[in-house]
C-alpha positions as YAML, in Angstrom:
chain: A
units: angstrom
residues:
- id: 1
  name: UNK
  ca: [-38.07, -1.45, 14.79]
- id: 2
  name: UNK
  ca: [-40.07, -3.99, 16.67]
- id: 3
  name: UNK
  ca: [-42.47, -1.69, 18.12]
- id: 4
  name: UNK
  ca: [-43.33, -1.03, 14.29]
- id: 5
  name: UNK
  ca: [-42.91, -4.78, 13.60]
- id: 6
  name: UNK
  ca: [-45.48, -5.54, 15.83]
- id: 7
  name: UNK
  ca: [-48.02, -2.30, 14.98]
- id: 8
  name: UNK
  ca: [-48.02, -3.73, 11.62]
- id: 9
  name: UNK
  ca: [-48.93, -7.46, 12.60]
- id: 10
  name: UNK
  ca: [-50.86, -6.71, 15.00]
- id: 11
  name: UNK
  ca: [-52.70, -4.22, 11.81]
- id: 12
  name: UNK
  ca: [-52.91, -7.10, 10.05]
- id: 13
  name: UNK
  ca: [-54.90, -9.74, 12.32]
- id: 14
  name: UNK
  ca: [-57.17, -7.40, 14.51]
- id: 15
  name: UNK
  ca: [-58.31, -5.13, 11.86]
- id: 16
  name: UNK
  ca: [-60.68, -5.17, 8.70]
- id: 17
  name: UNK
  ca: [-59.46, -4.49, 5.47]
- id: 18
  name: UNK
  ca: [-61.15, -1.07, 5.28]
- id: 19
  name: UNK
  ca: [-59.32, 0.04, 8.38]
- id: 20
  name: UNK
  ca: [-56.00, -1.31, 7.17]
- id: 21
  name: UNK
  ca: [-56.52, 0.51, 4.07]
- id: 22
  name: UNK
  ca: [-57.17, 3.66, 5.43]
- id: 23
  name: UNK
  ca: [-54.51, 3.17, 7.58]
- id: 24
  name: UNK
  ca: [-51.97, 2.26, 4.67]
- id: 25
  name: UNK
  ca: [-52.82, 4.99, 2.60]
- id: 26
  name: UNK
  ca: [-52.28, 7.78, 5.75]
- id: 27
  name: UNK
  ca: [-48.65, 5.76, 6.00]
- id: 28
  name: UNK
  ca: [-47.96, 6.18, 2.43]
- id: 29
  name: UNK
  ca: [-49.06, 9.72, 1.89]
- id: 30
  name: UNK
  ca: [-47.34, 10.75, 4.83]
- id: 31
  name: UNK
  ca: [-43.68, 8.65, 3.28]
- id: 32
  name: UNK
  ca: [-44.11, 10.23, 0.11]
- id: 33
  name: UNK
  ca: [-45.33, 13.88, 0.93]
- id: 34
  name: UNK
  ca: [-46.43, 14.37, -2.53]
- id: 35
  name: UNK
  ca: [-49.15, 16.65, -3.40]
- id: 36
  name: UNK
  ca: [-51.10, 16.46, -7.02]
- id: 37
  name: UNK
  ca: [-53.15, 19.39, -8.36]
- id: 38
  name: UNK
  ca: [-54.91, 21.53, -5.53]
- id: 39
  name: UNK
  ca: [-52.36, 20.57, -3.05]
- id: 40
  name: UNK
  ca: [-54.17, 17.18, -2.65]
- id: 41
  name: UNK
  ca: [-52.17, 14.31, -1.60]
- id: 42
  name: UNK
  ca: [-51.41, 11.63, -3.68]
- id: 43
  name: UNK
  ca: [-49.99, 7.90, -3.77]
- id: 44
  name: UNK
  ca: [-48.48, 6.31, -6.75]
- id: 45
  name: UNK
  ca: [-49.20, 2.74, -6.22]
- id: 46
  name: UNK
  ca: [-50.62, 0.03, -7.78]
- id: 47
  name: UNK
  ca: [-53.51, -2.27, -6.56]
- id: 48
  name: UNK
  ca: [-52.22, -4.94, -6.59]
- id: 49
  name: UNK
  ca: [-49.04, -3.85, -4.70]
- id: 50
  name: UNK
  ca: [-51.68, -1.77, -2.37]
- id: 51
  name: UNK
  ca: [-53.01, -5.44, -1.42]
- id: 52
  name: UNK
  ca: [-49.67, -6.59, -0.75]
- id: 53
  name: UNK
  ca: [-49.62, -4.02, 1.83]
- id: 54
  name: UNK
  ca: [-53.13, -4.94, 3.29]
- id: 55
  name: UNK
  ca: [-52.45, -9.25, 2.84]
- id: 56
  name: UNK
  ca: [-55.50, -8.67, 0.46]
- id: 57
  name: UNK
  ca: [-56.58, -9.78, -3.19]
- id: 58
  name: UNK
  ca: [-56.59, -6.91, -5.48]
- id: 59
  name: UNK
  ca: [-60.20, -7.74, -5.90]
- id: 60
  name: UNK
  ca: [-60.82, -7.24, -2.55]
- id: 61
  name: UNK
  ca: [-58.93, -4.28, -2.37]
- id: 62
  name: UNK
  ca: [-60.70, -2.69, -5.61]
- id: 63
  name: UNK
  ca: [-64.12, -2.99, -3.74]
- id: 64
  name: UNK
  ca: [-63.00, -1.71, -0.68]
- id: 65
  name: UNK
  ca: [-61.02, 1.50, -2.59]
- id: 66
  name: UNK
  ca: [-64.39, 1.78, -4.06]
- id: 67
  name: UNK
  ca: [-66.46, 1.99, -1.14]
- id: 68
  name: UNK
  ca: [-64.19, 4.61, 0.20]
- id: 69
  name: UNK
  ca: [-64.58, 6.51, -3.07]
- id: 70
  name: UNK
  ca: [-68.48, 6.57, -3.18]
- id: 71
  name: UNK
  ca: [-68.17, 8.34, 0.51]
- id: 72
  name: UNK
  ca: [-66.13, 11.12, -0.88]
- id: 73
  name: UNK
  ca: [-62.84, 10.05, 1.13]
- id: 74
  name: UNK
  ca: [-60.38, 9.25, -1.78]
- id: 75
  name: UNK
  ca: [-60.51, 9.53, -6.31]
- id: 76
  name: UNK
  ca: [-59.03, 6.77, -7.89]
- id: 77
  name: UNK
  ca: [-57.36, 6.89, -11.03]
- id: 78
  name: UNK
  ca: [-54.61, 4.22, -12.93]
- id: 79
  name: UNK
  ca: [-51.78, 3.71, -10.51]
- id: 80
  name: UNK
  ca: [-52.73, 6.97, -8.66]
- id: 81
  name: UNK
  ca: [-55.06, 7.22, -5.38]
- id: 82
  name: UNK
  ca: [-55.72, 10.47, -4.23]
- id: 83
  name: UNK
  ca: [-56.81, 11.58, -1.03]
- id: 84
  name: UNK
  ca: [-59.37, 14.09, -0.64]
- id: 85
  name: UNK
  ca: [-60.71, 13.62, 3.17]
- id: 86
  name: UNK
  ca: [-57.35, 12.79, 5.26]
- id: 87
  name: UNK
  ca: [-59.19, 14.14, 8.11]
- id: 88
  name: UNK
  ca: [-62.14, 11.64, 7.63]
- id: 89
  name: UNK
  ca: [-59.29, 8.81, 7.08]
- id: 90
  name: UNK
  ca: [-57.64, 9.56, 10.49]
- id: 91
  name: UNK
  ca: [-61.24, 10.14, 12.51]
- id: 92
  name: UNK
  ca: [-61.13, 6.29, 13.62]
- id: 93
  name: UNK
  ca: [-57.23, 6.72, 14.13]
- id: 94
  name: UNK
  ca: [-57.44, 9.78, 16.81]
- id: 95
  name: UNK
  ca: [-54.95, 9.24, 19.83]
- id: 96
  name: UNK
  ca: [-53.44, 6.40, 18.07]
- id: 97
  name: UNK
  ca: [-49.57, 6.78, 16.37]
- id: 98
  name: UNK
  ca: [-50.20, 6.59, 12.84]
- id: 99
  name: UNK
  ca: [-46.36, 5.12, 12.08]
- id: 100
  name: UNK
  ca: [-44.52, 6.16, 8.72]
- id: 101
  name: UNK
  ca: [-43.08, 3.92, 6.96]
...
């Protein structure tokens, strides 16, 4: 537990907030397993509770989801994000443990 304690601070201070996105989103598809239409994964989650995830405004989290939808890597919808590139999430993420929460 404080191995993943201190991934998750250490997430929080070093990283950007696209990167801790990305990062939160592979955690949360990979605790909920779920797959939408197409086999696609999907997270249920608000914005606003996305950003308490992040230590973000949901503003800032809104432009940032948005970013990552105009390059193709995610579809946002009300209280859904889907992920349609987890491959091109987890490129910066290679040889690193990705932990589940």
């Amino acid at each position: 537990r404080l191995r993943k304690a201190y991934a998750m601070m250490s997430n929080l201070v070093l990283e950007t907030l696209e990167r801790r996105l990305r990062r939160t989103l592979i955690m949360l598809a990979a605790a909920t397993d779920e797959a939408g239409s197409g086999g696609i994964p999907e997270i249920a989650i608000t914005q606003e509770a996305l950003g308490h995830f992040v230590q973000c405004s949901r503003p800032s989290v809104n432009k940032a989801l948005r970013d990552l939808q105009k390059q193709g890597l995610i579809d946002i919808a009300y209280g859904v994000i889907r992920l349609l590139d987890v491959p091109a999430l987890k490129r910066d993420f290679e040889g690193e443990t990705i932990l589940v929460l």
